[in-house]
N, C-alpha and C positions, 0 to 999 in steps of 0.2 A: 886632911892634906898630908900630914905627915907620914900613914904609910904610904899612900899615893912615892913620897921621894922618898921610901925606902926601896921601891920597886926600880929605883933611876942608879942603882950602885955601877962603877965604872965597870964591871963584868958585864952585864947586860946592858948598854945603854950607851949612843954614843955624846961624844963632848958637845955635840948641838943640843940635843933631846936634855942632856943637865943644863943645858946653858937656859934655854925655854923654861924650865921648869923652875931656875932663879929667877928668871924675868917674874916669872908669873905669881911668885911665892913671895919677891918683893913688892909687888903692886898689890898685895893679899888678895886675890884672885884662885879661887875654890878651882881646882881640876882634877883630871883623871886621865893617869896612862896608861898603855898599852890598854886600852878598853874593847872593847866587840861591841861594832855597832853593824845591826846588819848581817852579821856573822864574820864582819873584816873586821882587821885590829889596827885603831887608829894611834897616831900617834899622843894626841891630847883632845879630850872631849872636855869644852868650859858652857855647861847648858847644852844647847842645841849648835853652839860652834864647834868645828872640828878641826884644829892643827893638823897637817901632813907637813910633815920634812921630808923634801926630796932631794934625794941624792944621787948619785950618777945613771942608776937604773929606774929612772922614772918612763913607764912604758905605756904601752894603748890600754892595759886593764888599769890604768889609774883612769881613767877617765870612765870606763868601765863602773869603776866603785865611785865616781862622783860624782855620775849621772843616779844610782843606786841611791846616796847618802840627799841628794837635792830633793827626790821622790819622797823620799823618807822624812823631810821637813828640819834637814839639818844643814848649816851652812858653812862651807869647808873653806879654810885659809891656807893656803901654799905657800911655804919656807924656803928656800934653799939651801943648802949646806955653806953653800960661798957666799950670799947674800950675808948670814949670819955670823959666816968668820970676818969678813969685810966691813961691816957694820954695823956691828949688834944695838948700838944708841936709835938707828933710826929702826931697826925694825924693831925692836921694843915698841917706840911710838907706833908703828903702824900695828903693830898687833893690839896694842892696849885699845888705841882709837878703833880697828876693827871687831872685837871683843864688845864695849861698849855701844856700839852703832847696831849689832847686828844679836845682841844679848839682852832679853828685858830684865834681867836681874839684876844689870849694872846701870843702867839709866839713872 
C-alpha cells in the first residue's frame, strides 16, 4: 500500500483522490491507483470494486467505460468531487459499507 500513496504526491494527484486514499489507508483497506483496468485508468481498484472521482467533465464515455468495467465483473463506485468536499464523514461510511457489501475479502 505504501507505494500505491507514493504515486498520490500533490503534483500528480488531486486533494479528493489523497483524501480517498486516507479514508482507505485509515480503515487498513489494501488498493491501487491510477490502475488499468480494461486498458482505462481507474481511479482506485479495492478487489473487483472500482472508485471513479468525478469531476466537472464527467461525460457519455464514462458510461461507456462502466458498461466495459460491469462486463468485465467489476463493480464501479461514483464519488463526486463536491460530495467529498461537503462531506467527507458520510462518504467514508458509504464507501467503507460499499466496499464491504460488494468485496468478498472484506466480509
Amino acid at each position: 500500500m505504501r507505494y500505491q500513496l507514493l504515486k498520490l504526491t500533490k503534483y500528480n494527484s488531486t486533494k479528493v483522490e489523497r483524501k480517498i486514499a486516507e479514508i482507505l489507508k485509515n480503515n487498513r483497506i489494501p488498493f491501487k491507483t491510477k490502475w488499468r483496468v480494461k486498458g482505462h485508468e481507474v481511479d482506485f481498484l479495492i478487489g473487483r470494486v472500482i472508485i471513479e472521482i468525478d469531476g466537472k467533465t464527467h461525460n457519455h464515455l464514462s458510461s461507456q467505460r462502466e458498461k466495459l468495467f460491469i462486463d468485465a465483473g467489476y463493480v464501479p463506485f461514483h464519488i463526486s468531487t463536491v460530495e467529498i468536499r461537503k462531506s467527507p464523514g458520510v462518504i467514508e461510511q458509504k464507501l467503507i459499507y460499499f466496499i464491504k457489501q460488494n468485496n468478498e475479502n472484506f466480509l
